[in-house]
N, C-alpha and C positions, 0 to 999 in steps of 0.2 A: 633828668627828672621826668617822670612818667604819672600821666594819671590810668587809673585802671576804672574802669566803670562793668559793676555785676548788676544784673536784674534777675531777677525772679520775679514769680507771680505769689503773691500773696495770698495763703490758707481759705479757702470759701468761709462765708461768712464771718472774717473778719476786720474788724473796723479801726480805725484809727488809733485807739487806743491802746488794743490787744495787739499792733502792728509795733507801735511805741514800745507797750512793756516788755516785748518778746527782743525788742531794739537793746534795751535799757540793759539786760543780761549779760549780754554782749560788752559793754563799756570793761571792766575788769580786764577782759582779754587783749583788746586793742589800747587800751592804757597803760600796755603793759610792753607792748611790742615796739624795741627803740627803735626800728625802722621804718614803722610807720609816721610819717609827717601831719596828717589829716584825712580823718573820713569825713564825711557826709554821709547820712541818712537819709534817703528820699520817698517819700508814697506819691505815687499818681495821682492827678487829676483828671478831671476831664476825660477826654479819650484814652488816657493810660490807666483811670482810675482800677486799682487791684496788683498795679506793678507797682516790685519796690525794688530801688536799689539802692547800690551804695559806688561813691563817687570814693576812691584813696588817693591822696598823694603819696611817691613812694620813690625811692631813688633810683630804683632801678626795674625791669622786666622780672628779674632775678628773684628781688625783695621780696617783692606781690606773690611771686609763685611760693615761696618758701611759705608764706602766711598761708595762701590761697591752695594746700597741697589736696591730694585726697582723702585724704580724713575730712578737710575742712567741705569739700565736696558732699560729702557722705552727710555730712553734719544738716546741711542747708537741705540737701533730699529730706531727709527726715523730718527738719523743721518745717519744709514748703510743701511737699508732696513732689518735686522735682528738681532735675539739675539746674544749678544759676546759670547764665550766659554768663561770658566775661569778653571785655575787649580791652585792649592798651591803647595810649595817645601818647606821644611824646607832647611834652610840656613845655614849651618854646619859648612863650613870654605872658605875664600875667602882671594883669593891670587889678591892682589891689589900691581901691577908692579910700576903705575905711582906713587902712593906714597911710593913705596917701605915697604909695611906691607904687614901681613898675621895674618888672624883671624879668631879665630874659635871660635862659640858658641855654650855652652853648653846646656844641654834640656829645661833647663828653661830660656833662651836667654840670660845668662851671657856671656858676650865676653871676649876673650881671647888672648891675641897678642903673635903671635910667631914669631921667629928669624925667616927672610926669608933666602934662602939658599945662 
């Protein structure tokens, strides 16, 4: 299991909203994509405020790149005015409050559920 996190910098002069509705377009496409597990949406605050990215859960390096090819590249230039960064994380163990579970996956992406404390 791998998270992928992209950033970009988000269009001058735009604000929260037009950040959202330019988000919101997007839903169709990743709704649609079975190997995708979970995005996240994020806008900056603070000291980041203008960067946005997007957090995936994804099963594999492989998965993300498929989605993540260059068209999709090309796409996000045009949308931002530049290339996104991207970085990978292997996903080890994630402690989920709201459902009350904790999980850890092994190197080959076997999951494993542990007693949360």
């Amino acid at each position: 299991m791998i998270v992928e996190m992209v950033t970009f910098e988000s269009p001058k002069g735009w604000d929260r909203a037009r950040v959202l509705a330019d988000a919101e377009t997007t839903i169709p496409k990743w709704s649609a994509n079975p190997e995708l597990l979970r995005k996240h949406f994020l806008l900056g605050i603070g000291e980041t405020e203008g960067t946005g990215a997007g957090i995936y859960i994804w099963p594999s390096v492989e998965a993300a790149q498929r989605a993540h090819d260059d068209a999709w590249r090309e796409t996000i230039k045009r949308r931002t005015g530049d290339y996104p960064t991207v970085r990978y994380f292997d996903l080890m163990l994630l402690i989920d409050n709201e459902h009350d579970r904790v999980t850890a996956w092994d190197e080959s992406g076997t999951p494993h559920e542990r007693m949360p404390a």
